[in-house]
C-alpha positions in Angstrom: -3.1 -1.5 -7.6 -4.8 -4.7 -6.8 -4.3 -6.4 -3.8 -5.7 -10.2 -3.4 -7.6 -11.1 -0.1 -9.0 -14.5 1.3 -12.0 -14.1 2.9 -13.0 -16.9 5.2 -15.4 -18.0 8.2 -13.5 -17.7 11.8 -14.9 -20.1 14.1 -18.0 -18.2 15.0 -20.3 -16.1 13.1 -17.8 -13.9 11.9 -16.1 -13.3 8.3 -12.6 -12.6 8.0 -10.5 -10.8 5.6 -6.7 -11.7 5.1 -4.2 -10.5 2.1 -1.9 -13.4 1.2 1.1 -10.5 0.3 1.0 -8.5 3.3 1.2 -9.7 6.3 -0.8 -8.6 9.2 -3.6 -6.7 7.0 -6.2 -8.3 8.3 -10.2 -7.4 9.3 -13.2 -8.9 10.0 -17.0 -8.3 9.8 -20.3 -9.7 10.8 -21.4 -10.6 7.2 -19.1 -10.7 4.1 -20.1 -7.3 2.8 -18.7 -5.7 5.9 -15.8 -7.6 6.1 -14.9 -6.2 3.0 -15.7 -2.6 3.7 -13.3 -2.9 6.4 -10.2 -4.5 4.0 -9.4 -1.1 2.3 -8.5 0.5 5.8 -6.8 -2.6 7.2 -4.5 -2.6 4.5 -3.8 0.9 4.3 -3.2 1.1 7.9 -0.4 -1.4 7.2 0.9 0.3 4.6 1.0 3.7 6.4 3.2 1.9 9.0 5.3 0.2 7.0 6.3 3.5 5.7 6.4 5.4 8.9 9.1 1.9 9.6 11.2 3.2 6.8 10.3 -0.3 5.3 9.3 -1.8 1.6 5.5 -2.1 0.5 4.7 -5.0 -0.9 3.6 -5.6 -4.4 0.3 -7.7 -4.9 0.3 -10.8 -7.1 -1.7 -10.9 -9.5 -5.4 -10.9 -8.6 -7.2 -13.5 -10.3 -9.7 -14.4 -7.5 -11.2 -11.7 -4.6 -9.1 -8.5 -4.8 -9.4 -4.9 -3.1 -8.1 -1.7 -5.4 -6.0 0.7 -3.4 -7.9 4.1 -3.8 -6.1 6.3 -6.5 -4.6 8.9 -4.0 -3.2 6.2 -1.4 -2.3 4.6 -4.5 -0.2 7.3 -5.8 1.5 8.3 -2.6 2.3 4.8 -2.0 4.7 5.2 -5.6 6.2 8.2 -4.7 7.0 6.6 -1.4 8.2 3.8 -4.0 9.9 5.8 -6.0 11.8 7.7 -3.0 13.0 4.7 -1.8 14.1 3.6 -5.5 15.9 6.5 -6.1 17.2 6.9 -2.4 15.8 10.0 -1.5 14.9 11.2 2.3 11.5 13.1 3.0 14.9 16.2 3.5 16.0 16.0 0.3 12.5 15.9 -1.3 11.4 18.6 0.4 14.7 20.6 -0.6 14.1 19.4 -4.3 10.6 21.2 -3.6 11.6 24.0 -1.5 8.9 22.6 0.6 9.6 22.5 5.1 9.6 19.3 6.1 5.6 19.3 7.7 4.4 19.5 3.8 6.5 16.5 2.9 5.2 14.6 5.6 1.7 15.3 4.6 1.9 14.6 1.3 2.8 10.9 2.0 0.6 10.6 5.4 -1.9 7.9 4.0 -4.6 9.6 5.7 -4.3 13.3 4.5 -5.7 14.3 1.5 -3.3 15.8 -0.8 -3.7 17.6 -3.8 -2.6 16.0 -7.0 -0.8 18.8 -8.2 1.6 18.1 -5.1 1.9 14.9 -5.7 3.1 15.5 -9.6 5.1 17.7 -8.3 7.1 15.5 -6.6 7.0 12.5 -8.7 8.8 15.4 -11.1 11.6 15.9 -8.8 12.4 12.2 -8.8 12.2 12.0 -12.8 8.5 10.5 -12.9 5.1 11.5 -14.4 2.5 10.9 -12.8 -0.5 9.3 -15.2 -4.3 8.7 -14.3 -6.5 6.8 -16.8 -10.2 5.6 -16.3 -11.4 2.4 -17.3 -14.8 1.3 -18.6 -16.7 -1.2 -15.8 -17.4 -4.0 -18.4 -13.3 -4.4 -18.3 -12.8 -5.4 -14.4 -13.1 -9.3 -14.2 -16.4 -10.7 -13.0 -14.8 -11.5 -9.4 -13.0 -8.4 -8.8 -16.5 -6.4 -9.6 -17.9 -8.6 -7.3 -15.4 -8.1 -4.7 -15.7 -4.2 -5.8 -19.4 -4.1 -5.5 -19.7 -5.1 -1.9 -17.1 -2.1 -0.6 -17.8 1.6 0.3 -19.1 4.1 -3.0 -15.8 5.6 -2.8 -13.8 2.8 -2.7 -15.9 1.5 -5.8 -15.3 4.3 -7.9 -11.6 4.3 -7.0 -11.4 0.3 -8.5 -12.1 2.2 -11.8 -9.2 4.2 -12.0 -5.3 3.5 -12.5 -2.9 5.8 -11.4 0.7 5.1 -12.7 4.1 6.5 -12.8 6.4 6.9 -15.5 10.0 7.4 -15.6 10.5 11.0 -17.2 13.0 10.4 -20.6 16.3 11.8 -19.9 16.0 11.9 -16.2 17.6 9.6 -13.4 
C-alpha cells in the first residue's frame, strides 16, 4: 500500500512532508532524508485515529511520483479494519467470531502493537478473507519510489518490498 507524499521547502530551513489523500498526515525534518523518516509515523498515526474515530481510511492514488509503503503489518491490520467495516462487523462480534475477550481484539488492530500474523489470518478468516504475502524483487519498484524508499528507516525499506493482500475466501460472504 502506497501512499503518495509532496515534499516541499516551508519557509525556513525546513522540509516538509504532506500526503495529497489524507489529510492532516503531515511531518517535517531538517534535511529531506529525515523528513521522510518521519512520513511513515505521521501517516500511521492518522490512520490509527481515524480508526479509533470509527471512520474510513483512505485509499492512495496511484503513486507515480514520491510515495511511502505502509509496513506489511500496519498494512494488513489496516484491511481487516477494511474489511470489518465492509462487512459491518464490530470489534464484539469479531471477537465472538474468535472466541477472543474484547482486549485481544483491540490489540490486534492497535497500529502500534505488534501482532502475530497467525492472528491476523485468523480474523481475516472469520470475515471470509485470506490473507496473502508475496515479496517482490528490488529491480521492480519504479526508480522514484526506490528513491523515496532509500532515504527511510531499514525497516521501513524492507517493508516497501513486500505486499500483503486480502482475498475474498470462495463461498463465503
Amino acid at each position: 500500500m502506497r501512499y503518495p507524499v509532496t515534499l516541499t521547502r516551508d519557509g525556513g530551513d525546513s522540509y516538509v512532508v504532506r500526503f495529497p489523500d489524507v489529510p492532516g498526515a503531515i511531518t517535517y525534518g531538517d534535511t529531506k532524508e529525515e523528513a521522510l523518516e518521519r512520513a511513515p509515523d505521521a501517516l500511521l498515526t492518522i490512520f490509527d485515529a481515524l480508526m479509533k474515530d470509527r471512520k474510513d481510511i483512505p485509499e492512495p492514488r496511484d503513486a507515480s511520483g514520491p510515495w511511502i509503503e505502509v509496513p506489511p503489518l500496519e498494512c494488513a491490520k489496516i484491511e481487516l479494519y477494511r474489511a470489518m467495516r465492509t462487512a459491518n462487523v464490530g470489534k464484539a462480534e469479531l471477537g465472538r467470531r474468535l472466541d477472543w475477550h474484547l482486549p485481544q481484539v483491540d490489540r490486534v488492530l492497535n497500529i502500534r502493537h505488534g501482532s502475530q500474523i497467525d492472528q491476523l489470518d485468523a480474523a481475516f478468516r472469520v470475515l471470509g478473507k485470506q490473507l496473502s504475502i508475496g515479496v517482490v524483487d528490488l529491480d521492480r519498484i519504479s526508480a522514484r519510489g526506490a528513491r523515496a524508499v532509500e532515504r527511510r528507516e531499514p525497516r521501513a525499506r524492507a517493508a516497501a518490498h513486500r505486499h500483503v493482500r486480502v482475498r475474498k475466501l470462495a463461498g463465503k460472504k
